[in-house]
DOBA-326480 format. One line per field, with one value per residue: residue number from 0; x, y, z of N, C-alpha, C in turn. Coordinates in Angstrom, 2 decimals. Each point is the difference from the previous one (the first is absolute). Layout:
BEGIN
i (NUM ...)
npx (X ...)
npy (Y ...)
npz (Z ...)
capx (X ...)
capy (Y ...)
capz (Z ...)
cpx (X ...)
cpy (Y ...)
cpz (Z ...)
//
This chain:
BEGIN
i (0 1 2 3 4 5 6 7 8 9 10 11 12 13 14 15 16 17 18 19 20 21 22 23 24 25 26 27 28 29 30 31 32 33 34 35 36 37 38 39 40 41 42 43 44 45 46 47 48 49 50 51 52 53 54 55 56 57 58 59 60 61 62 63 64 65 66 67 68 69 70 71 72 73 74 75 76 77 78 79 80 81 82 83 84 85 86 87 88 89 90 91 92 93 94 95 96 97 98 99 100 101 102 103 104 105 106 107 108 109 110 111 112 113 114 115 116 117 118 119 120 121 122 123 124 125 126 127 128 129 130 131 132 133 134 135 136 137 138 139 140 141 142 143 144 145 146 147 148 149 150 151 152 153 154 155 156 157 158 159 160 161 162 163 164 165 166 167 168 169 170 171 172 173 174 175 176 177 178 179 180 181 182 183 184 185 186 187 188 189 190 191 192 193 194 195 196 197 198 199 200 201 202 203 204 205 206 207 208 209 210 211 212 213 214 215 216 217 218 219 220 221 222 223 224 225 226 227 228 229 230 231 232 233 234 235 236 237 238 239 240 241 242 243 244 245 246 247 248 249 250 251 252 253 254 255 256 257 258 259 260 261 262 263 264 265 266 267 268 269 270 271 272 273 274 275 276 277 278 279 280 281 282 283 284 285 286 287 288 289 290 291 292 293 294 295 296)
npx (41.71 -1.04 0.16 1.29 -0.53 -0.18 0.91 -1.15 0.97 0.23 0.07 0.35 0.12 -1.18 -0.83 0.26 -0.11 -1.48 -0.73 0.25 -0.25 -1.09 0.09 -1.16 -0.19 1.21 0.29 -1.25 0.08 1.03 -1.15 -0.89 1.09 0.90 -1.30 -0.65 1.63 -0.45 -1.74 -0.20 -0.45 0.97 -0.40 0.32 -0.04 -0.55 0.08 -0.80 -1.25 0.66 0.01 -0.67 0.54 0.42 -1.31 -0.32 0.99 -0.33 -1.71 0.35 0.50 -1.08 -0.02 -0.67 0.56 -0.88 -0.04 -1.26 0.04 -1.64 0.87 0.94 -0.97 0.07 1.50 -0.32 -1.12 1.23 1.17 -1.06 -0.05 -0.09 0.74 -0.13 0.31 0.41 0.39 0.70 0.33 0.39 0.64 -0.42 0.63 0.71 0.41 0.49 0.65 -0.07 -0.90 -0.82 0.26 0.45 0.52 0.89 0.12 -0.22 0.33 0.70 -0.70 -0.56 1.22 -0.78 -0.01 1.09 0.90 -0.25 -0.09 0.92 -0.17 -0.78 0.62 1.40 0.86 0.07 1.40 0.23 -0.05 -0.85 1.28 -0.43 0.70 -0.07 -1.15 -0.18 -0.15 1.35 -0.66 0.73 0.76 -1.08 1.02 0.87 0.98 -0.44 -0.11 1.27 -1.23 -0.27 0.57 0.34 1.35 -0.02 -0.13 1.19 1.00 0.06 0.56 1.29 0.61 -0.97 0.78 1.26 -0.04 -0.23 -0.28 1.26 -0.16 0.23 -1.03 0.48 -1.92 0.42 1.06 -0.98 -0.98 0.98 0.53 -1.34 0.27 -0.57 -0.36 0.69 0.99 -0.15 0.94 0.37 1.41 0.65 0.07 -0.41 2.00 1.20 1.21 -0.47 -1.04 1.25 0.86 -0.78 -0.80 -1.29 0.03 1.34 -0.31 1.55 0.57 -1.26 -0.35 -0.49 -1.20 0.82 0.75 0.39 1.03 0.67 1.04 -0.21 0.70 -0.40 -1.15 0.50 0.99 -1.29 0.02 -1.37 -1.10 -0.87 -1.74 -0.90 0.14 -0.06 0.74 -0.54 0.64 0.14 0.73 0.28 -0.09 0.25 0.52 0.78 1.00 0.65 -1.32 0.11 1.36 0.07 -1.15 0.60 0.45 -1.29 -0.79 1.19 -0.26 -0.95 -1.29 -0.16 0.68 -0.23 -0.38 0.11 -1.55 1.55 0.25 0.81 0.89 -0.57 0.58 1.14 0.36 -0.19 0.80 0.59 0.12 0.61 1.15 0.29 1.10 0.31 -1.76 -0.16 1.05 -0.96 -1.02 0.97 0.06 -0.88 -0.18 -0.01 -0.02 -1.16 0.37 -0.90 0.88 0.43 -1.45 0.12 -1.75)
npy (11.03 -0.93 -0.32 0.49 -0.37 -1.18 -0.83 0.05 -0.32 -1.10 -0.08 -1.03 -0.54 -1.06 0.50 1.71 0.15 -0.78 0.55 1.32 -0.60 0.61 0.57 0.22 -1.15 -0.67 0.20 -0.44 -1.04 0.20 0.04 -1.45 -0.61 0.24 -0.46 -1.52 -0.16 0.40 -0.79 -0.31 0.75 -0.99 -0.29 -1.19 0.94 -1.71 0.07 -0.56 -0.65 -1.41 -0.09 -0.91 -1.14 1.50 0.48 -1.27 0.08 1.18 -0.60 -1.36 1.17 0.37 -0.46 0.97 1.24 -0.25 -0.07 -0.68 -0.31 0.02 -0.80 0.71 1.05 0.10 0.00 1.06 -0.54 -0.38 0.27 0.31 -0.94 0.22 1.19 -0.38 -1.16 1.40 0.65 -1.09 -0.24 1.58 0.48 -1.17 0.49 1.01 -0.60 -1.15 1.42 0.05 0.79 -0.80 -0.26 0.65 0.68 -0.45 1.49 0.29 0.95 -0.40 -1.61 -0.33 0.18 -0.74 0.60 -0.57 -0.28 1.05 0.37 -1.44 0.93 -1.16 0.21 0.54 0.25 1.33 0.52 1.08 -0.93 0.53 -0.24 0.14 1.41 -0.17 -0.50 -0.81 0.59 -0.58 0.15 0.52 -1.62 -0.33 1.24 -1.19 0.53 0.40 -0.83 0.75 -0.32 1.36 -0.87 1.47 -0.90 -1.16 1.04 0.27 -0.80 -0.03 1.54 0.20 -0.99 0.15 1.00 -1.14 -0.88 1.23 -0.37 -0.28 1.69 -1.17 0.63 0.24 0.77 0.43 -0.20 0.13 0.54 0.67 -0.46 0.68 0.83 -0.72 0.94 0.73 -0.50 0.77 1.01 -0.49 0.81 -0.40 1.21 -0.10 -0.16 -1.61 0.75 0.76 -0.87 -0.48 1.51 0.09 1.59 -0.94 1.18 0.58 -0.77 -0.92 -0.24 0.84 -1.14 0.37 -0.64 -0.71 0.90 0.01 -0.34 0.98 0.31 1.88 0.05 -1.49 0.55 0.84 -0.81 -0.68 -0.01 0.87 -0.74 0.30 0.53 -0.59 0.17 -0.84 -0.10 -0.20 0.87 -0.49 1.05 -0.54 0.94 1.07 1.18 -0.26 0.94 -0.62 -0.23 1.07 -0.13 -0.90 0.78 1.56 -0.51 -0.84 0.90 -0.01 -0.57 0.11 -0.53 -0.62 1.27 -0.34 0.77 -0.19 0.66 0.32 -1.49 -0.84 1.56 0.02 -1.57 0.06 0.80 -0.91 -0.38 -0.24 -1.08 -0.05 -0.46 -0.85 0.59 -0.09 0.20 0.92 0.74 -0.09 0.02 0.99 -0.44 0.33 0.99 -0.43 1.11 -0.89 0.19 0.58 0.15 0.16 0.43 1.59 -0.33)
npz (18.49 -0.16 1.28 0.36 -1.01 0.26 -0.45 -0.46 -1.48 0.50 -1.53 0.67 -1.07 0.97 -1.01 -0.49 1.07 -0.35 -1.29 0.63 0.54 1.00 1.40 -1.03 0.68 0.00 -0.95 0.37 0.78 -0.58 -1.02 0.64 0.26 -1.27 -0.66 0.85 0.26 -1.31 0.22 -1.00 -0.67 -0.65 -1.22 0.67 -1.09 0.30 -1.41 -1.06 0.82 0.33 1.13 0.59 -0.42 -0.97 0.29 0.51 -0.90 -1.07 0.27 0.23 -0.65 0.19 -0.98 -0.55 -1.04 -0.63 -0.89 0.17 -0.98 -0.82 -0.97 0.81 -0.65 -1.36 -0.09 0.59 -1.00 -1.18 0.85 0.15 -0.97 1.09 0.14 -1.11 0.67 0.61 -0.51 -0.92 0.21 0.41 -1.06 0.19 1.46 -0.96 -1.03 0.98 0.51 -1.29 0.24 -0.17 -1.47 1.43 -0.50 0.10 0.39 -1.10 0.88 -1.04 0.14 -1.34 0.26 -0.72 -0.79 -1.07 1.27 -0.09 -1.12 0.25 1.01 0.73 0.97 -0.12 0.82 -0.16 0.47 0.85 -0.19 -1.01 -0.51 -1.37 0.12 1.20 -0.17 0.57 0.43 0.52 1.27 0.48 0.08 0.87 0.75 0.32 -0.11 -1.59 0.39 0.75 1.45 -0.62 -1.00 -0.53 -0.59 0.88 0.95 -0.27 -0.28 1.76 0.07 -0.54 0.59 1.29 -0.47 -0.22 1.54 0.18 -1.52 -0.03 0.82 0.62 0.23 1.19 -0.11 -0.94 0.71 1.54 -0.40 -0.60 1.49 0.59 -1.08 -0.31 -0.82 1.26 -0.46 1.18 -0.28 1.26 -0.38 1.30 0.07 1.41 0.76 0.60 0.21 -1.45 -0.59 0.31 -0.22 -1.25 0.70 0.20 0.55 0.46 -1.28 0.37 -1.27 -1.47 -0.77 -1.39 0.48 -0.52 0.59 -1.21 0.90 -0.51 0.83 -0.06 1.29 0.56 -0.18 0.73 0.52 -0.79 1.20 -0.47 0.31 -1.55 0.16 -0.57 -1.32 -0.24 1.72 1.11 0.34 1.58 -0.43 0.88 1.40 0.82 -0.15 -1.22 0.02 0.61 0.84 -0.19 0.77 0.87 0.01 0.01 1.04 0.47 0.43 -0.99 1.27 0.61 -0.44 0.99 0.56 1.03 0.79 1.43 -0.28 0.90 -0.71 1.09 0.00 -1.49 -0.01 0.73 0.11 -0.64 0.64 -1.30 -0.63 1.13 -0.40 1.21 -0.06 1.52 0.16 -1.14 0.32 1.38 -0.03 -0.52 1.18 -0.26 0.14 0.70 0.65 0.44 1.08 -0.02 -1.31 1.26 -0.42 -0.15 0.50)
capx (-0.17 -0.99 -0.75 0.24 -0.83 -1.50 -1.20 -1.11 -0.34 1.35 -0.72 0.67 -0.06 0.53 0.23 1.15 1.21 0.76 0.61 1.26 1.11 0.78 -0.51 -0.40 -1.05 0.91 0.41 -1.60 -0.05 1.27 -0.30 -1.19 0.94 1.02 -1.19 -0.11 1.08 0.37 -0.84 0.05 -1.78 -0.18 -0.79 0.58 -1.19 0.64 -0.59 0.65 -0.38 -0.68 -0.57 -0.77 1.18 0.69 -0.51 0.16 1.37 0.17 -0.65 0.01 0.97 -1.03 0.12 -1.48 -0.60 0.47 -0.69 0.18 -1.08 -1.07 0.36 0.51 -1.03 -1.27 0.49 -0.38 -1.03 -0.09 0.94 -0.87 -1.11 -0.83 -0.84 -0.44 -0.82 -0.61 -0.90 -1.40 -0.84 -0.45 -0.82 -0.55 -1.13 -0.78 -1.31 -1.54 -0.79 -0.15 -1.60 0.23 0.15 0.63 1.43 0.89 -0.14 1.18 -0.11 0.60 -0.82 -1.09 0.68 -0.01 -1.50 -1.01 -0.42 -1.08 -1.04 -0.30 -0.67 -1.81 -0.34 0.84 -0.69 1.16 -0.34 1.03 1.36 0.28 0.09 -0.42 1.44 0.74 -0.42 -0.61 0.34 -0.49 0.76 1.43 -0.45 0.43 0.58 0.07 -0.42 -1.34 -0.88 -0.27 -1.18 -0.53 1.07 -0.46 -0.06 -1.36 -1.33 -0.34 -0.89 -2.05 -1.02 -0.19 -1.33 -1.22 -0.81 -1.09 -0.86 -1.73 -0.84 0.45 -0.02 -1.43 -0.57 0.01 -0.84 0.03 1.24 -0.07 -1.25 0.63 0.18 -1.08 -0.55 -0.04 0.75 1.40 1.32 0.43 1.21 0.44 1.43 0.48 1.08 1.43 0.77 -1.03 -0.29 -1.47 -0.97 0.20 0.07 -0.59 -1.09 -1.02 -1.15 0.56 0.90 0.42 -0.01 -1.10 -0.62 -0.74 -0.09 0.12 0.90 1.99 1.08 0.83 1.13 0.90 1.42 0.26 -0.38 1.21 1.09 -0.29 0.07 -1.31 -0.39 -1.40 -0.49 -0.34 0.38 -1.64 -0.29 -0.56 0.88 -0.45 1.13 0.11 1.14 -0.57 -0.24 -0.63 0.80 0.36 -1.12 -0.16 1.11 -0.39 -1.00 0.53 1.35 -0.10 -1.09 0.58 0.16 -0.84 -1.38 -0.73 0.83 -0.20 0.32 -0.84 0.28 0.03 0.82 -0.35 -1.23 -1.09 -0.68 -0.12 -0.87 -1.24 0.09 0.34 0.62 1.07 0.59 1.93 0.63 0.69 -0.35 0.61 1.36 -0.44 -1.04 0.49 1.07 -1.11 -0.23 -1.16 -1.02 -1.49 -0.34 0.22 0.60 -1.21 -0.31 -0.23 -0.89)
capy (1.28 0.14 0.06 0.92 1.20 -0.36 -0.28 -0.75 -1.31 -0.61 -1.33 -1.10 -0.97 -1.31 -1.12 0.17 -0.52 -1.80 -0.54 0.36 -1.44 0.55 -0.97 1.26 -0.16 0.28 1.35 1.00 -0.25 1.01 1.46 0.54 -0.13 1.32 1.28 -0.07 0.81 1.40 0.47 0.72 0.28 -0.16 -1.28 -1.05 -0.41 -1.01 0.51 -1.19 -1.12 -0.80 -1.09 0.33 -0.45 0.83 0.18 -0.52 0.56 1.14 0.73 -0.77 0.48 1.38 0.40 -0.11 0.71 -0.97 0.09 -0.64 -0.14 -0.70 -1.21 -0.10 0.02 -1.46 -1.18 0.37 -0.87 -1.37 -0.86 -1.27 -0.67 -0.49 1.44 0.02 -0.95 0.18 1.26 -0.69 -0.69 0.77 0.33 -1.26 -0.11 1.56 -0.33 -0.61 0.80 0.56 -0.51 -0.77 0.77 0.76 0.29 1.19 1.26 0.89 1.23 0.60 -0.40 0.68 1.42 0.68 0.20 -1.20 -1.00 0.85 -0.22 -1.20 -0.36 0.22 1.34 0.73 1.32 0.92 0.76 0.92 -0.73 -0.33 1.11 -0.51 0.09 -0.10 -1.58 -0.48 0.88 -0.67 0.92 0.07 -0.91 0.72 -0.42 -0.49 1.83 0.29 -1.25 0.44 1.01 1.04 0.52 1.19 -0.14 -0.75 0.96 0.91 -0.78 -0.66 0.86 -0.39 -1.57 0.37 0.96 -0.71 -1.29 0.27 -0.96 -1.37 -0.44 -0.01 -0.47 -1.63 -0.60 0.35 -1.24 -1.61 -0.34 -0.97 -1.54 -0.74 -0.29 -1.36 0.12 0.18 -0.66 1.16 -0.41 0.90 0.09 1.04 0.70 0.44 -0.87 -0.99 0.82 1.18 -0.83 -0.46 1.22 1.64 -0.26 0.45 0.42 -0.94 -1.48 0.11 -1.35 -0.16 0.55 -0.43 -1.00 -0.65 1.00 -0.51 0.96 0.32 1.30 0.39 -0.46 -1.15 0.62 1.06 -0.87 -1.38 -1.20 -0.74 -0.68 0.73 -0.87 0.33 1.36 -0.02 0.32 1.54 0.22 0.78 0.47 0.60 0.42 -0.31 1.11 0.44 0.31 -0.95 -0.31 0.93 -0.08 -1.22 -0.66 -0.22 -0.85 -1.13 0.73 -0.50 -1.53 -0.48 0.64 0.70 -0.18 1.29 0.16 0.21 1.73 -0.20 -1.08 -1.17 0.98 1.09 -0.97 -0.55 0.87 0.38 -1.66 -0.46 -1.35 0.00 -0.99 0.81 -0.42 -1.52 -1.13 -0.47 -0.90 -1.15 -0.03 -0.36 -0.40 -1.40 0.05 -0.89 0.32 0.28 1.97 1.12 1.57 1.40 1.26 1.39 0.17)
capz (-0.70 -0.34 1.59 0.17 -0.25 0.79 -2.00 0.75 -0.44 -0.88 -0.74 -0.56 -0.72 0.45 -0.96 -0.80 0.76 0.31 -1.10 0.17 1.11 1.06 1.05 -0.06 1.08 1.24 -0.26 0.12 1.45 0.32 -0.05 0.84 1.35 0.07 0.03 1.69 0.66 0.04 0.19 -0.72 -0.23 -1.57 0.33 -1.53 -0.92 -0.73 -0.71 -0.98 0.74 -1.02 0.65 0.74 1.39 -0.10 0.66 1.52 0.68 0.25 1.32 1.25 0.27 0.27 -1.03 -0.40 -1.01 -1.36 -1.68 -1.46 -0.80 0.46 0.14 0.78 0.93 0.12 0.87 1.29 -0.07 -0.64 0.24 1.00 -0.59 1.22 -0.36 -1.39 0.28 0.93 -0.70 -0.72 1.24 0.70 -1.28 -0.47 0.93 0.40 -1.05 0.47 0.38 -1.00 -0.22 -1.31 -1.04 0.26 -1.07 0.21 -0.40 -0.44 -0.32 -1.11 -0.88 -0.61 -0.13 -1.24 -0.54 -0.36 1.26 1.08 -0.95 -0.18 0.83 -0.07 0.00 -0.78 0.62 0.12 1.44 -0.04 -0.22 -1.44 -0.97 -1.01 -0.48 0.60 1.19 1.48 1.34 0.83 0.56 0.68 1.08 1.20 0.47 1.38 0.96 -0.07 0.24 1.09 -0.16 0.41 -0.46 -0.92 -1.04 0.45 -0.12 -1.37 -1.49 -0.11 -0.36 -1.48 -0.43 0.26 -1.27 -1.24 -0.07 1.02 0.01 1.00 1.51 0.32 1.20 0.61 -0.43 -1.41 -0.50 0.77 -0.98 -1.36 0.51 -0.50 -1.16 -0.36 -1.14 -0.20 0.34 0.59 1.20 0.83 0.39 0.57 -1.07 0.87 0.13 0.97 1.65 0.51 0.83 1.48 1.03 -0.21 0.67 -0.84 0.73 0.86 0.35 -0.70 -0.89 -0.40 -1.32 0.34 -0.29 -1.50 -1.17 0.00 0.21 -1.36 0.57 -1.12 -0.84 -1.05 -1.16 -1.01 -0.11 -0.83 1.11 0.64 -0.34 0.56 -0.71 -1.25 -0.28 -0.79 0.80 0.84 0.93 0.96 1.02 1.20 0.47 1.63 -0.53 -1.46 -0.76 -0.69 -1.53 -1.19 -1.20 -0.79 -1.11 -0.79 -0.44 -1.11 -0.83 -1.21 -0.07 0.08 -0.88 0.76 1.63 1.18 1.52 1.11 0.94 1.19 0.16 0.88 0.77 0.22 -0.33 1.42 0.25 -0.76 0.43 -0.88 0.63 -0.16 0.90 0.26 -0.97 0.41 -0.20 -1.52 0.50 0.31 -1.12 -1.27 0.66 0.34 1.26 0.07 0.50 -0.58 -0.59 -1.24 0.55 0.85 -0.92 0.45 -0.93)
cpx (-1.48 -0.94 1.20 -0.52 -1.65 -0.91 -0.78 -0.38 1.79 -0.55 0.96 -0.44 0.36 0.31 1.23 1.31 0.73 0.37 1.24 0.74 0.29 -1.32 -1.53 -1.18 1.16 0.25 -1.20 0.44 1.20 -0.51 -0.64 0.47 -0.02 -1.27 -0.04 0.67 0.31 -1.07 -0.44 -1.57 0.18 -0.38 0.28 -1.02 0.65 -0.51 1.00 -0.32 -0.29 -1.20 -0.37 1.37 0.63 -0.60 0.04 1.54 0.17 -0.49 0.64 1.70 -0.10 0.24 -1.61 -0.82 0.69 -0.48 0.66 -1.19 -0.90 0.51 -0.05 -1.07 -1.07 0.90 -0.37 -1.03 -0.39 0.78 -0.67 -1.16 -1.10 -0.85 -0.85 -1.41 -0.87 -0.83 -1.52 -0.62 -0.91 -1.09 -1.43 -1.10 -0.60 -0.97 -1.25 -1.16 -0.57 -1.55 0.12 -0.12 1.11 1.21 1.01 -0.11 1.29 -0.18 0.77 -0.81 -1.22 0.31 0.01 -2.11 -0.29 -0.54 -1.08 -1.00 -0.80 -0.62 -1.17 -0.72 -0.24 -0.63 1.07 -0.42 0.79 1.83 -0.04 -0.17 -0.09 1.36 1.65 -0.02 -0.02 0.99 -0.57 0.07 1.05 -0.39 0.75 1.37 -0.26 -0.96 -1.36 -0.86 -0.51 -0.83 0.14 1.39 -0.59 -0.61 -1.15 -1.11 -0.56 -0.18 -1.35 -0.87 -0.21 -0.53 -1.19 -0.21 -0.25 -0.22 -0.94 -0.95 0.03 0.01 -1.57 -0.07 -0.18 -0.84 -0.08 1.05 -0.68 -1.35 1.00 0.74 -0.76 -0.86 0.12 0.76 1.13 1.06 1.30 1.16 0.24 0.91 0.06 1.88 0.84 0.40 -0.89 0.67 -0.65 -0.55 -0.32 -0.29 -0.70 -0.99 -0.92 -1.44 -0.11 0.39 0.81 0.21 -1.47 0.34 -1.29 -0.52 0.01 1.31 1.29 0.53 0.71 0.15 -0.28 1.07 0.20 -0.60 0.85 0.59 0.31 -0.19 -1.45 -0.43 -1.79 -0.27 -0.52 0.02 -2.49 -0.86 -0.81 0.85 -0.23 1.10 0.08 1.25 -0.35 -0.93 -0.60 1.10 0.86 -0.12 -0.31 1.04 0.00 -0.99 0.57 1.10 -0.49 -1.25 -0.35 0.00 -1.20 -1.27 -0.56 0.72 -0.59 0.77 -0.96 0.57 -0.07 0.78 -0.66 -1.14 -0.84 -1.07 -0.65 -1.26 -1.45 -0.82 -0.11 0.88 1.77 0.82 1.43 0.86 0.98 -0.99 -0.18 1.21 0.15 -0.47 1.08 1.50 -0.58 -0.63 -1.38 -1.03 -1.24 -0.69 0.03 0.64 -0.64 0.03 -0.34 -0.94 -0.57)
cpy (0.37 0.52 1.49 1.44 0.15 -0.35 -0.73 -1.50 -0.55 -1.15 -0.65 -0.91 -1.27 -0.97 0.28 -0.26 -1.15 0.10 0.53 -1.03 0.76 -1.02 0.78 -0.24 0.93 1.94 1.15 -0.48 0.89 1.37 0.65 -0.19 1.80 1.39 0.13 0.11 1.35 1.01 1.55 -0.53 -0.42 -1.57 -0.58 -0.58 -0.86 -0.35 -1.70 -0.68 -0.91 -1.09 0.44 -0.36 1.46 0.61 -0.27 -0.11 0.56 0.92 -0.37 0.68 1.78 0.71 0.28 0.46 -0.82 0.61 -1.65 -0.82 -0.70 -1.61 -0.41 0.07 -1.49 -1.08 0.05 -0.55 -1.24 -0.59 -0.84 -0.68 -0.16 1.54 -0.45 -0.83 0.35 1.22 -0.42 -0.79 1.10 0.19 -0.40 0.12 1.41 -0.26 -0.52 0.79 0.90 -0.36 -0.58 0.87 1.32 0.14 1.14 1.01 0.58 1.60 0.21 -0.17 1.05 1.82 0.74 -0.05 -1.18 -1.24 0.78 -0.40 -1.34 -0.61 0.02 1.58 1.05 1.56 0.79 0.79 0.91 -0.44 -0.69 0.92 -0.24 0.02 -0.63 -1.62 0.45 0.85 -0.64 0.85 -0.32 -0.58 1.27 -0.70 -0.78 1.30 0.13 -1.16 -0.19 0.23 0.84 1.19 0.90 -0.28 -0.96 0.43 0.69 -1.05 -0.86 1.02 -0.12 -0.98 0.56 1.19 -0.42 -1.25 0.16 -1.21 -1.52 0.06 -0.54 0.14 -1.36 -1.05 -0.81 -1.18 -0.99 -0.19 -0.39 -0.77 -1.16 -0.50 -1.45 -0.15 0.49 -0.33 0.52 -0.79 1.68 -0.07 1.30 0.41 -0.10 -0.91 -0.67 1.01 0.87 -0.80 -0.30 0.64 0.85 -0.32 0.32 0.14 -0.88 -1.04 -0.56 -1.30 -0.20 0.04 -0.04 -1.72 -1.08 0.61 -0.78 1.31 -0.07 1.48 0.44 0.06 -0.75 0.16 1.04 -0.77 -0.99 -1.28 -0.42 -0.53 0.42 -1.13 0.38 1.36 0.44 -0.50 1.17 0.10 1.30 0.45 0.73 0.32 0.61 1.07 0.56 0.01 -1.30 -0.91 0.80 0.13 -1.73 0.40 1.09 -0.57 -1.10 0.32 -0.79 -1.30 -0.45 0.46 0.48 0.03 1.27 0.25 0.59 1.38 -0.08 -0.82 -0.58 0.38 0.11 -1.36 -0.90 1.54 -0.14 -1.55 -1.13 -1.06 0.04 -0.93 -0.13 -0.91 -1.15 -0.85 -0.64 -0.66 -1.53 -0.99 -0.85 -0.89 -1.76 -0.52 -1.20 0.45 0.23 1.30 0.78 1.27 1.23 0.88 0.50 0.64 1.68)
cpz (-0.13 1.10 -0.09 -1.24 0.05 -1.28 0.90 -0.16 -0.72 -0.58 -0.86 -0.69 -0.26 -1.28 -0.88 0.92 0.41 -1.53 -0.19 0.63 0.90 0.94 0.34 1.46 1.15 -0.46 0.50 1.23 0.64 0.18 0.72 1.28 0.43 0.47 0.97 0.43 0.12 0.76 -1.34 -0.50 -1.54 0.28 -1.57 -0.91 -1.15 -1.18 -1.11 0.69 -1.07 0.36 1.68 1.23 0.23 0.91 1.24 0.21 0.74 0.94 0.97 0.48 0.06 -1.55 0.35 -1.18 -1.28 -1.24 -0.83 -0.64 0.03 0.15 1.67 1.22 0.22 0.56 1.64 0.63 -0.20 1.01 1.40 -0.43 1.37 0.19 -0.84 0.19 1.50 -0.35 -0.57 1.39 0.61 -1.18 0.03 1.43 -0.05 -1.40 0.52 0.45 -0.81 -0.55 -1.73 -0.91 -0.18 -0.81 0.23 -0.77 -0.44 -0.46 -0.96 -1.26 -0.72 -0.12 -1.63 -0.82 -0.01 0.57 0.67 -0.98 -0.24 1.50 0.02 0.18 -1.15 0.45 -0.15 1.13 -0.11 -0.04 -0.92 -1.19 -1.22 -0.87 0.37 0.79 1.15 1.17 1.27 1.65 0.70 1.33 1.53 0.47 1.80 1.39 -0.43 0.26 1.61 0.32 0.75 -0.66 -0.64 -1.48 -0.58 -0.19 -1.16 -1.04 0.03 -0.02 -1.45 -0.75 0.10 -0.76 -1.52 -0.19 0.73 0.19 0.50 1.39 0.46 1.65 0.67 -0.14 -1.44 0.10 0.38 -1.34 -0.96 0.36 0.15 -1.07 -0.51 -1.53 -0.53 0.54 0.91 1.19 0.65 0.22 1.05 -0.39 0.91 0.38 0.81 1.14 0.15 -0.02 1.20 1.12 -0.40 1.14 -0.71 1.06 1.15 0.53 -1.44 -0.76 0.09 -1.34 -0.55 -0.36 -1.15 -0.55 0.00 -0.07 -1.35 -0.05 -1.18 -0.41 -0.67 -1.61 -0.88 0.18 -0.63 0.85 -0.17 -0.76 -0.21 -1.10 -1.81 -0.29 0.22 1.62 0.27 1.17 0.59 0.87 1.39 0.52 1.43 -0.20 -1.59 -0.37 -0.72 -1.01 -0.93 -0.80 -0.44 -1.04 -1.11 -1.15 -0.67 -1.06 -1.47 -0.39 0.58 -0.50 1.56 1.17 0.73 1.04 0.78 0.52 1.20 0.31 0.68 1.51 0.00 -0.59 1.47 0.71 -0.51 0.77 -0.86 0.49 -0.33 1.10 0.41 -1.35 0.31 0.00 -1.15 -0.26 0.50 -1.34 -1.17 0.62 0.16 1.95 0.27 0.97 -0.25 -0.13 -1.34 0.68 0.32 -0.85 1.05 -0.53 0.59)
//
């Protein structure tokens, strides 16, 4: 009845039906016989899952659309103690790569006055409101992170109209790399495959020299990993833009952060030291080659 008026969904109930005492695994497999026989476009939405075996029944018999509860979900995970023990294992070799002191980032964190206030700093910025707390801005979406995406463009115009004062000139970053008295890291913002493939004045996988990679994404997403809040941080990206919504995005959290006018461009252009990013790869892989990694002077 249900495929001849074309309901789009028939939802049976595996658990009230065995407590009913009926045969409720065999009774969904009848059903989903009858869908595929009939060739009819409704689809058996199995709904009172109690357990995860209900599940692999039930698929392994083209059942496929389910609803049931978080319990059921975290059994999806737990039920192989060896996942568990392999995750942490992965866990444990992407930390090593983690420059020391480094701490995971949480964009939800310091979202109110009074954590903004108890920082060394204690700076207010246009994302802070005295009435209301901390305005944080609206993490970019996937699409806007894109480069050369619209939306992209436009909020690093906006960064750059009121963090003017953090873009520096390429000159201006490598002298406060050099400075003997300040404590300065270079994160490049973009994924490890823009790295890889962006071109940068015609050749491709450059960053620049000394920098850890730490995606913006992984930053809106809570995955990265940066350093002291009481750091100097030097953000890069191939081009600018990227780096401008990173620096406004962490602005709040660090006393002193910049970015490079131009990006990775307009630093390599200037012939500023920069190097490929598999030989860093190498490098942090433990490569034993006596060589130093070819800079691009």
């Amino acid at each position: 009845m249900a495929v001849s008026v074309g309901a789009e969904y028939l939802a049976p109930y595996l658990g009230r039906m065995n407590d009913a005492g009926k045969a409720g695994h065999e009774e969904i497999q009848a059903m989903q016989t009858v869908v595929d026989g009939l060739g009819g476009s409704t689809r058996i939405f199995a709904a009172s899952i109690r357990h995860v075996d209900d599940l692999m029944t039930l698929a392994s018999h083209g059942v496929h659309t389910f609803t049931f509860s978080p319990e059921v979900a975290r059994m999806l995970f737990e039920i192989e103690p060896l996942t568990d023990a392999a995750a942490a294992d992965f866990e444990q070799a992407a930390l090593a790569a983690v420059p020391p002191g480094w701490k995971r980032f949480d964009p939800e964190a310091g979202a109110d006055n009074a954590e903004l206030a108890s920082m060394p700093f204690g700076r207010e910025s246009r994302w802070l409101d005295s009435e209301e707390g901390s305005k944080r801005p609206t993490p970019p979406t996937p699409d806007e992170m894109t480069p050369g995406h619209p939306a992209l463009i436009a909020r690093a115009a906006i960064a750059k109209a009121y963090h003017g004062e953090r873009v520096l000139t390429p000159q201006d970053a490598l002298a406060m790399l050099e400075a003997e008295d300040e404590d300065v890291d270079v994160v490049d913002v973009r994924t490890e495959e823009q790295q890889a493939t962006h071109e940068v004045n015609g050749v491709c996988g450059l960053t620049i020299a000394g920098a850890t990679g730490v995606s913006l994404d992984s930053i809106v997403g809570g995955s990265a990993y940066l350093p002291d809040s009481e750091t100097t941080v030097i953000l890069a990206c191939s081009k600018g833009p990227k780096s401008l919504v990173a620096l406004d995005f962490l602005y709040d959290r660090f006393e002193k952060i910049y970015c490079i006018e131009g990006g990775l461009t307009a630093w390599d252009a200037a012939g500023l030291p920069t190097e490929r990013v598999q030989d860093k790869d190498m490098a942090q892989d433990g490569a034993t080659d006596d060589s130093a990694p070819e800079e691009k002077q």
